[in-house]
C-alpha positions in Angstrom: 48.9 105.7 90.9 49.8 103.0 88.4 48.9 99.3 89.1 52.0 97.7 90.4 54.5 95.9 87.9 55.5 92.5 88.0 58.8 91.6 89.8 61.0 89.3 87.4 64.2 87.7 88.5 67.3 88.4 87.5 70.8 86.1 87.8 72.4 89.6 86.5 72.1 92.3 84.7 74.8 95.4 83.4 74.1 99.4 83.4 75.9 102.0 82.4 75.4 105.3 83.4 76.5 108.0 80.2 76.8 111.8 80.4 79.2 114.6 79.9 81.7 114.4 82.5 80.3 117.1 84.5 77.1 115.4 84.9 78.6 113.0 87.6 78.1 109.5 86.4 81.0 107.8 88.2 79.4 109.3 91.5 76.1 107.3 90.1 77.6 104.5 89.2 79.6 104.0 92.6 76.5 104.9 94.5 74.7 102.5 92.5 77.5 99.4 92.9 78.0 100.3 96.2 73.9 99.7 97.6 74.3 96.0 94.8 77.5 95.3 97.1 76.0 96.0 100.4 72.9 93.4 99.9 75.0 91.2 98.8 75.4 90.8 94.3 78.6 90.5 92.7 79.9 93.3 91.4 82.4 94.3 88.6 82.5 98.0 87.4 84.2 99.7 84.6 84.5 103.4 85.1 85.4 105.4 81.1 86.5 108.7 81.1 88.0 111.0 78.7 91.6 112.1 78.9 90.3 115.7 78.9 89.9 117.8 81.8 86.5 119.2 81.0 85.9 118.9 77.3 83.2 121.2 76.1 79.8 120.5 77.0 77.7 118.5 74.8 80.6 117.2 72.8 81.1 113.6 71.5 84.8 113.9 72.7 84.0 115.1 76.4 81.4 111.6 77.6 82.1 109.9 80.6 80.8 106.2 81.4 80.7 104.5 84.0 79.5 100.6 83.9 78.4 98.0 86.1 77.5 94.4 86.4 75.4 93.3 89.2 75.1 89.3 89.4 73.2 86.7 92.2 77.0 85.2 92.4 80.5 86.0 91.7 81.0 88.5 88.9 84.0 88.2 86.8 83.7 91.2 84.5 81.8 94.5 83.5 80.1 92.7 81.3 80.3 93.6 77.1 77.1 95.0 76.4 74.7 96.6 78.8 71.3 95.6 79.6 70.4 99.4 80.6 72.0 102.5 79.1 71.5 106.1 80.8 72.4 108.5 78.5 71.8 112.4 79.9 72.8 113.8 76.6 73.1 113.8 72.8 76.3 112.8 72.6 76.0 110.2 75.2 73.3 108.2 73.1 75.4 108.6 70.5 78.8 107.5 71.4 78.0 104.9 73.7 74.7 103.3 72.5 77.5 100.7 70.5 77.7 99.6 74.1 74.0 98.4 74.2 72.3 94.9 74.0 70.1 94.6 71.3 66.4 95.4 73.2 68.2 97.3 75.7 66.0 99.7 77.8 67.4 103.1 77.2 66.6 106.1 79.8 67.0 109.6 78.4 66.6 113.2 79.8 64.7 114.8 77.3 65.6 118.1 77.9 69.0 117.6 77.0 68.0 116.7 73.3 67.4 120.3 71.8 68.3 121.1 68.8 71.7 122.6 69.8 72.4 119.4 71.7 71.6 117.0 68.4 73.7 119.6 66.2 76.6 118.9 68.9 75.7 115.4 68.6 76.4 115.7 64.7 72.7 113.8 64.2 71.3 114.8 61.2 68.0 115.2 62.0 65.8 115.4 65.0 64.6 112.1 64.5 67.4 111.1 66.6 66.0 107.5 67.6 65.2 106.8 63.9 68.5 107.6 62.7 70.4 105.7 64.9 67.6 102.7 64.7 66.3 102.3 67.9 63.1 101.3 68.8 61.0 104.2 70.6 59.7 101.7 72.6 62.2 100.3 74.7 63.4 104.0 75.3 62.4 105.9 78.4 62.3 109.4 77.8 61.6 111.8 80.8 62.3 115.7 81.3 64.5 115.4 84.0 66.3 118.7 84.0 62.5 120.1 84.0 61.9 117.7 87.0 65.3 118.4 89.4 64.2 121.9 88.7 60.7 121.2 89.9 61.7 119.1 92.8 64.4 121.7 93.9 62.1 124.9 93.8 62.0 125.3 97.2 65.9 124.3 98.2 67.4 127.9 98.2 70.0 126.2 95.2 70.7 128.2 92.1 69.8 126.8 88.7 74.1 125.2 88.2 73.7 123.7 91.7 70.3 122.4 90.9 71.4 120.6 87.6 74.4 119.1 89.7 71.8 117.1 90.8 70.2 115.4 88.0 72.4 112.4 88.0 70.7 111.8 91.1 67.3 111.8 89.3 68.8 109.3 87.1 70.2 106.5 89.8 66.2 106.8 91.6 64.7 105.9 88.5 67.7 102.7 88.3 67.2 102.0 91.5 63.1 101.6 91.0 63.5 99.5 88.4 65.8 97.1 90.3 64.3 97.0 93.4 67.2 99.2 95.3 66.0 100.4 98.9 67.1 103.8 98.8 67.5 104.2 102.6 71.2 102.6 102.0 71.5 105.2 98.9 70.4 108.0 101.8 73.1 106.9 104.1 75.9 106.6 101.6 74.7 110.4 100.8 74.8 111.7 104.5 78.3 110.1 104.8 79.7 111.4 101.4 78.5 114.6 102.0 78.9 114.6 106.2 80.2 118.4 106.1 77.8 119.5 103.6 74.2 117.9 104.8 72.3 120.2 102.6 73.6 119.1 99.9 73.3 115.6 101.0 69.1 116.1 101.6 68.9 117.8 98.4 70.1 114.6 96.5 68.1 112.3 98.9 65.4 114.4 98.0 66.1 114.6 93.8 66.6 110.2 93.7 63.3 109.5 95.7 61.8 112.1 93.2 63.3 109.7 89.9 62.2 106.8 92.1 59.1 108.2 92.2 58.8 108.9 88.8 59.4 105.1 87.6 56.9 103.9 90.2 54.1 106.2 89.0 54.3 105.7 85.5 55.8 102.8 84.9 58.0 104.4 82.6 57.7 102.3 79.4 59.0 99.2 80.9 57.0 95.7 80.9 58.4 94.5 84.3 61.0 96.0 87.6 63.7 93.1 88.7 65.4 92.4 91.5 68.9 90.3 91.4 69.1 88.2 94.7 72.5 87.0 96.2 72.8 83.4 95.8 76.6 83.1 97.1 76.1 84.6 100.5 79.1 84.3 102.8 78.7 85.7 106.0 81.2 88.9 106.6 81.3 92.5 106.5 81.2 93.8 102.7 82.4 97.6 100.8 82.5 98.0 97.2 86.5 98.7 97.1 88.3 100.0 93.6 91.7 98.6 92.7 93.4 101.3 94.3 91.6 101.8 97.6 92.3 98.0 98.0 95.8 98.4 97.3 96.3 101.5 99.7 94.2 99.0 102.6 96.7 96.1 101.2 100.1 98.1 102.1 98.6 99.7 105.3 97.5 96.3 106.7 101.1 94.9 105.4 103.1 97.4 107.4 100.3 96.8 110.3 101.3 93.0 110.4 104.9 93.8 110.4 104.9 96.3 113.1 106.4 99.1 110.9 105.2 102.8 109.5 104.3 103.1 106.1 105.8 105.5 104.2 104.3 106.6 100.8 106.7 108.8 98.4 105.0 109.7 95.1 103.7 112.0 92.4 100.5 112.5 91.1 100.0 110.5 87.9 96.6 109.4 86.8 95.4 106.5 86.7 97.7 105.9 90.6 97.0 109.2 92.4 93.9 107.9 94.2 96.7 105.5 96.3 98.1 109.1 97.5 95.0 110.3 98.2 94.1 107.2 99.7 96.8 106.5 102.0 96.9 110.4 103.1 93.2 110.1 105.0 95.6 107.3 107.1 97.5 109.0 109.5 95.7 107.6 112.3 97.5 104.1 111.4 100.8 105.9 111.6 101.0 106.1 107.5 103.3 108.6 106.3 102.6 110.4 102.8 105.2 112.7 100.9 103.5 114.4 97.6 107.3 115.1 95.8 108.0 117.2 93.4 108.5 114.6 90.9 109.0 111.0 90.0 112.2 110.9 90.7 112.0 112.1 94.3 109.2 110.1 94.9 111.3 106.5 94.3 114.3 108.2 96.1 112.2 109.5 99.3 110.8 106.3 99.6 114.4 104.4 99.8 115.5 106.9 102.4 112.5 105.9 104.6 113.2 102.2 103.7 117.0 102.7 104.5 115.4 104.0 108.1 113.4 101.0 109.0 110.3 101.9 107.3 107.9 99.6 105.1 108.3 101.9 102.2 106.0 102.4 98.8 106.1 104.5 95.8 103.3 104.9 93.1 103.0 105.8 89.6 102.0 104.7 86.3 104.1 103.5 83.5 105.7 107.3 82.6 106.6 107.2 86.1 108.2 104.3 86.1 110.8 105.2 83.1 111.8 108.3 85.6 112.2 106.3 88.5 113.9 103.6 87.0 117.6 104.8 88.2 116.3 104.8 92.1 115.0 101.4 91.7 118.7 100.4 90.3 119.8 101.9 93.8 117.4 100.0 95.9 118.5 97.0 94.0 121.7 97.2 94.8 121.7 98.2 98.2 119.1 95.6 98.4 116.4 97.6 100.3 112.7 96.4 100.8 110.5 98.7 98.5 107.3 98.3 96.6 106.8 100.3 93.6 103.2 100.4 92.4 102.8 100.8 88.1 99.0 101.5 87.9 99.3 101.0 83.8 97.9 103.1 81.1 98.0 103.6 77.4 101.1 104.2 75.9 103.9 105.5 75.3 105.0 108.9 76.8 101.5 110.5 77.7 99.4 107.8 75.2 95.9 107.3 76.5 96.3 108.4 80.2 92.8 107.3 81.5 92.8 104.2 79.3 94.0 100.6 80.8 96.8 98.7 78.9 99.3 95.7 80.0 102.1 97.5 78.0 105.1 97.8 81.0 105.4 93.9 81.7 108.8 94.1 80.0 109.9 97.6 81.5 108.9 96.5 84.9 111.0 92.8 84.4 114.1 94.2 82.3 114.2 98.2 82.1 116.5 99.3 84.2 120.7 99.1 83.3 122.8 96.7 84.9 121.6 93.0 85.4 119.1 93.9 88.3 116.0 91.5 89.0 113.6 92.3 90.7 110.4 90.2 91.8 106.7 91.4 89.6 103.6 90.9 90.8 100.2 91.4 89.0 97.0 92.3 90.6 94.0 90.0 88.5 91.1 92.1 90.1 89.9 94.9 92.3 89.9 93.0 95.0 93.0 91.1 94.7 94.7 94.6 94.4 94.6 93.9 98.4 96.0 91.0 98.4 98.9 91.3 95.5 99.8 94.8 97.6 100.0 92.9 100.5 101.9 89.9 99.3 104.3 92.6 97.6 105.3 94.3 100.5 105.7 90.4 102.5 108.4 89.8 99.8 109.7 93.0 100.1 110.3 92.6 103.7 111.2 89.1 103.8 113.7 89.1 101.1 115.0 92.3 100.9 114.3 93.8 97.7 112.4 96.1 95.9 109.3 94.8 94.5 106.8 95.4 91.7 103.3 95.3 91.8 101.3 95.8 88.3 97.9 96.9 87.8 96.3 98.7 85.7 94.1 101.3 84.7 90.8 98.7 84.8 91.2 97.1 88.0 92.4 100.5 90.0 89.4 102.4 88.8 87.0 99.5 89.0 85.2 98.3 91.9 84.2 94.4 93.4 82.2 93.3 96.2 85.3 92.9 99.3 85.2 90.6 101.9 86.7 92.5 104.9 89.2 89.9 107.0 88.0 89.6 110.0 91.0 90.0 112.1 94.9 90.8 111.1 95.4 87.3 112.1 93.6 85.6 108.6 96.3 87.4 106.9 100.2 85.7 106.5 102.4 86.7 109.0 105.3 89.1 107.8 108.6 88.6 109.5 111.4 91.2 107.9 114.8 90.0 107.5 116.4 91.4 110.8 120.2 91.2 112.4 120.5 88.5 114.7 121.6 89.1 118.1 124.8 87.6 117.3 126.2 90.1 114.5 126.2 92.7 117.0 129.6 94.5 116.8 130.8 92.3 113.5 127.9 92.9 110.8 128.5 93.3 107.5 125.4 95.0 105.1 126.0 91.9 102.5 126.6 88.9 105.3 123.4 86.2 104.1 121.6 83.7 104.9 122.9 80.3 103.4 119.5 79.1 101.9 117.5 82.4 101.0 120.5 84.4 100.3 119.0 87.6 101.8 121.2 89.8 103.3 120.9 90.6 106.9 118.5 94.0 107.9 120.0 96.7 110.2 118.3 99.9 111.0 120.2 103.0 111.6 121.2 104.1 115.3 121.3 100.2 116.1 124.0 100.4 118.0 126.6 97.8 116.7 125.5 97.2 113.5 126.9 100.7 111.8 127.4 100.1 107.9 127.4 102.2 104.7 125.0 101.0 101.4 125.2 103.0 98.5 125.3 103.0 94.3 128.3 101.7 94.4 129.4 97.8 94.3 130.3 96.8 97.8 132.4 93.8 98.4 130.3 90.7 99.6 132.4 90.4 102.7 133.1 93.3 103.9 130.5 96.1 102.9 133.7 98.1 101.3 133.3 99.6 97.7 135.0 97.3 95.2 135.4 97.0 91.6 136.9 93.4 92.0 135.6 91.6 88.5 135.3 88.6 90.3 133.8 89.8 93.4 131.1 91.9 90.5 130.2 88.6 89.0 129.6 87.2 91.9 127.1 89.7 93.6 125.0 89.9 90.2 124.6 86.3 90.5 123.6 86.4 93.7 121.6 89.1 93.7 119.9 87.5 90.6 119.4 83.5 93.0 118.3 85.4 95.6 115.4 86.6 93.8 114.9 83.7 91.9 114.8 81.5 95.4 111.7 83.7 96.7 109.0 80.9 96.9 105.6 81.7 94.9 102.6 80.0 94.4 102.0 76.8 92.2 100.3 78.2 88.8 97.0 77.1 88.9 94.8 75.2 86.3 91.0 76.2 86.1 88.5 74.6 83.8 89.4 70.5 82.3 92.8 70.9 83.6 92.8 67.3 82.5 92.0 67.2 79.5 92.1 70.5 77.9 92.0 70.8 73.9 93.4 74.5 74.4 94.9 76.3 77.7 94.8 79.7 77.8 97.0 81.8 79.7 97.3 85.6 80.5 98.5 87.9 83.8 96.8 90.1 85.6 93.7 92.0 85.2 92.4 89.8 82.5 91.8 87.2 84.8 88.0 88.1 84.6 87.9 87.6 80.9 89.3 85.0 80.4 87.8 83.0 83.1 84.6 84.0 81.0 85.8 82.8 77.8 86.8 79.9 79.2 83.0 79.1 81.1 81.2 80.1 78.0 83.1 77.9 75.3 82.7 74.8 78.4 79.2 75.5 78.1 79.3 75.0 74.0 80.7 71.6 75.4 84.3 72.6 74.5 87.4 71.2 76.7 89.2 74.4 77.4 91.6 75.2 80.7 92.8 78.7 81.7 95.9 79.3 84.1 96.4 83.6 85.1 99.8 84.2 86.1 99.8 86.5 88.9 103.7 85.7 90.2 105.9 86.1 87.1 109.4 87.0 88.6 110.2 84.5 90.1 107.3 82.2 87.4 106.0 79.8 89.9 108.0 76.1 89.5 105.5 74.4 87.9 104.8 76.4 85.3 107.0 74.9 82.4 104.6 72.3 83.4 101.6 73.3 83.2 102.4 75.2 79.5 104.1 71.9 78.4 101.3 69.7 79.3 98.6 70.9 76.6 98.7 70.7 72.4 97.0 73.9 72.2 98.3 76.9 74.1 97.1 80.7 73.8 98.2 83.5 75.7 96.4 86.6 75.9 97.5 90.1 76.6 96.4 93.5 76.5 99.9 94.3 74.5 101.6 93.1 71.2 103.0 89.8 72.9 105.6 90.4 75.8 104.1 87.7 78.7 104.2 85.2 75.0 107.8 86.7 74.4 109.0 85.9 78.0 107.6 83.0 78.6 109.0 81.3 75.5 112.7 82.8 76.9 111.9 81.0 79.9 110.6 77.2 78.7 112.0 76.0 76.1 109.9 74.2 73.5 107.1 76.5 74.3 105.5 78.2 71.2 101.6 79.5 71.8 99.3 80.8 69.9 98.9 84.8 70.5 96.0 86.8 71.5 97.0 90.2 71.6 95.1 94.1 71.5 96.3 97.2 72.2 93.0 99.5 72.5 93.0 100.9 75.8 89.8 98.9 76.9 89.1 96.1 78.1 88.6 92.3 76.3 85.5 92.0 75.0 84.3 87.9 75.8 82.4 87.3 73.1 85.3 88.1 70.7 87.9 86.0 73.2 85.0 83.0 71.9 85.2 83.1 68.7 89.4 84.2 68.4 89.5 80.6 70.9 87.2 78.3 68.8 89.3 79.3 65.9 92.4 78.2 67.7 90.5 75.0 68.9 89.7 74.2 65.1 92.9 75.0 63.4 
């Protein structure tokens, strides 16, 4: 055995784990963020997949990705370029090597770089490292189809169920050369696999083999690293994507205000995981429908909120354009409902596994009629919790349907959770019930004076029968009418009593003081831009960032806050619609623009240099 290698310290470091997207690099990347989360590192994780359902083997088009970034603190983004890049095929050196550090350590399975592979590959020659200029020496090259095989002789597996397993081979050798102790990989195995323990043992078996591997040889490296938490706050920890926090948001929402949930909704990548989510739930009373369409997904979920239910419905932005006419209806019958727009490339089927910011304007204005409705954006994994959460509170409080935007980056992507430790950290939610006093006179539209939010009645309560409909109902008594002044008066209230919902003050990070440029985006981008902003501070630059996460109602203060500065940009993952509506909502304000539309996310280093320009101008 080797001498061992000397242990370096890291403050963070990003992998990404390449193959064809049978060769189960999300599962190694999860298993891999999940052990950093559990001792403690920040984590941010950027799973990449092709649109196609299995595109042939070997093929440039068909390689999956699946990135992480481990830090001793908080971790604000996947990171641009990886420090370590696993790439199990051809192709996957090929396509994804452009994601690489320069002097990036590079791991390899050999075996997968015959000459049919490289001809896949469309290298030229068989000098594949020379043609692509990469140093042989900061590449790791191991056989490790030969050495799953080896290691799996014995197991009674067939030679597809062996090679299932070289992933596995893969994570042991990342996990040696960070230090990882693999009895939390073995127990996040044995309760993956809980119904299939063979199968668990066998990849036990196959990482300790790759761990092995690394420890014996050394594997070309100069030095193993560890990455030690240095912002440890005592609690219980998961690794949590956007859209398991989201499904744990609404089920603690309806928890909290003593109601089921009730889930209506069609499978749409990138939102189905919220189904399939909340549908493991029953225990906590959650109710999930799988429609047979959009449509019926938005409208099941009304009937259960008509009934007394806290009711959801989730899709992505296709979704949205069908359920568009049941969200009219739950607008103006004024129902609580929370409709979930997981966003992806567009339009119609676009990029379906990519991550855009494209619906602001459809989830604000696209629907006929004048019919507001509140928007709330998640800015990370984690907050997916909490936005889902605060959604549903509005919901509730006020009556109305509500819509919560992520996207495709934070609902596949994973952070480092802090579990609350009781229901009783969270806000309380208290739904906008019939008093005592209506009993026997209520009518659905009667308000109250200050919030405007019409009175709640269940169905079978006995004294408070009404009818709600599509229909415009006169304000007084519930009847349908087609007064015009009684019309103009409802859109108007319907419109204050949405814009009366209290939100959040919009926050200033950074020299909120003195800022030479703000910059200002929604959502998901939170993490980049917060990084922007730290690295140009660090150049000595005065620079400020503010992330909207309320933006119907905006919070009060924000024609404020984008008044204050000479310099203001606001960056989107779109061609300009947050820019657009913010300048129809403060007048005088004209920003700068930021805008891409690639279906990935910002890259900070090019955030720098667009915001030094504006700095300079």
């Amino acid at each position: 055995m080797a001498e061992n290698l000397q242990v370096k310290e890291l403050d963070q470091v990003v992998v990404r784990f390449s193959g064809d997207s049978g060769d189960g690099m999300q599962l190694a990347g999860n298993i891999f963020s999940t052990v950093s989360a559990t001792v403690g590192n920040g984590i941010s994780t950027f799973p990449d997949y092709p649109a196609d359902i299995r595109a042939p083997q070997g093929s440039l088009t068909g390689v999956s990705g699946f990135q992480v970034h481990i830090g001793s603190g908080k971790v604000y983004t996947p990171g641009d370029l990886c420090d370590v890049l696993v790439a199990m095929n051809a192709a996957a050196l090929k396509t994804q090597y452009r994601y690489a550090k320069p002097g990036a350590t590079i791991i390899i399975d050999t075996d997968s770089f015959g000459p049919k592979d490289l001809e896949k590959a469309q290298f030229k020659t068989e000098d594949y490292l020379g043609e692509m200029g990469i140093d042989a020496d900061r590449v790791v090259c191991c056989p490790m189809t030969q050495m799953v095989k080896a290691c799996l002789a014995d197991s009674g597996m067939d030679n597809k169920a062996m090679l299932k397993c070289r992933n596995m081979f893969a994570l042991g050798l990342v996990c040696w050369l960070f230090n990882r102790d693999l009895q939390l990989v073995a127990n996040f195995l044995r309760e993956k696999f809980a119904k299939k323990p063979a199968i668990a043992e066998a990849n036990i078996k196959v990482i300790q083999a790759g761990y092995d591997y690394g420890h014996n040889t050394h594997a070309s490296v100069p030095a193993t690293y560890r990455i030690e938490s240095t912002e440890k706050v005592p609690g219980r920890y998961m690794d949590i994507t956007g859209n398991k926090a989201t499904a744990y948001g609404l089920i603690a929402a309806a928890e909290r205000a003593g109601l089921r949930l009730f889930l209506g909704s069609y499978p749409i990548t990138p939102a189905t995981d919220i189904l399939h989510e909340l549908a493991k739930h029953k225990s906590c009373g959650v109710i999930t429908v799988q429609c047979e369409d959009e449509i019926s997904g938005a409208a099941s979920a009304i009937g259960a909120s008509f009934a007394g239910a806290l009711a959801a419905t989730s899709t992505s932005g296709p979704g949205i354009c069908l359920k568009s006419e049941a969200m009219n209806l739950a607008v103006i019958d004024e129902l609580p409902l929370v409709i979930i727009d997981v966003q992806r490339g567009g339009p119609s089927t676009g990029l379906p596994t990519k991550s855009e910011q494209t619906d602001l304007l459809q989830a604000l204005y696209g629907r006929n009629g004048e019919s507001p409705m509140p928007v709330i954006a998640a800015t990370s994994p984690t907050d997916c919790f909490y936005a889902a959460y605060e959604a549903a509170k509005i919901a509730l409080e006020h009556l109305t349907p509500v819509v919560l935007l992520t996207d495709a980056f934070i609902a596949n992507g994973s952070g480092a959770f802090k579990l609350p430790a009781s229901m009783d950290e969270l806000p309380k939610i208290a739904p906008h019930y019939v008093t005592p006093e209506q009993k026997g006179n209520y009518t659905p539209y009667e308000r109250d004076p200050e919030s405007l939010v019409r009175y709640w009645a269940i169905p079978g309560q006995e004294g408070y029968t009404h009818i709600l409909g599509g229909l415009e109902k006169d304000g007084r008594t519930g009847a349908i009418s087609t007064d015009p002044e009684n019309h103009d008066q409802m859109c108007r209230l319907r419109a204050q009593k949405v814009a009366r919902i209290p939100v959040p003050d919009l926050e200033v990070e950074g020299d909120k003081d003195d800022a030479d440029l703000l910059i200002v985006g929604f959502g998901s981008t939170y993490g980049h831009l917060h990084s922007a902003m730290d690295e140009l501070r660090r150049q000595g630059k005065k620079v400020a960032h503010a992330q909207l996460k309320y933006i119907n109602p905006l919070p009060k203060n924000t024609a404020d806050v984008l008044l204050k500065y000479n310099k203001v940009v606001v960056a989107e993952q779109n061609l300009g619609q947050l820019a657009a509506y913010l300048r129809s909502k403060v007048d005088g304000f004209v920003p700068y623009q930021f805008n891409e539309v690639k279906g990935q996310p910002f890259v900070v280093s090019e955030l720098v240099e667009a915001f030094e320009c504006i700095i300079k101008s």
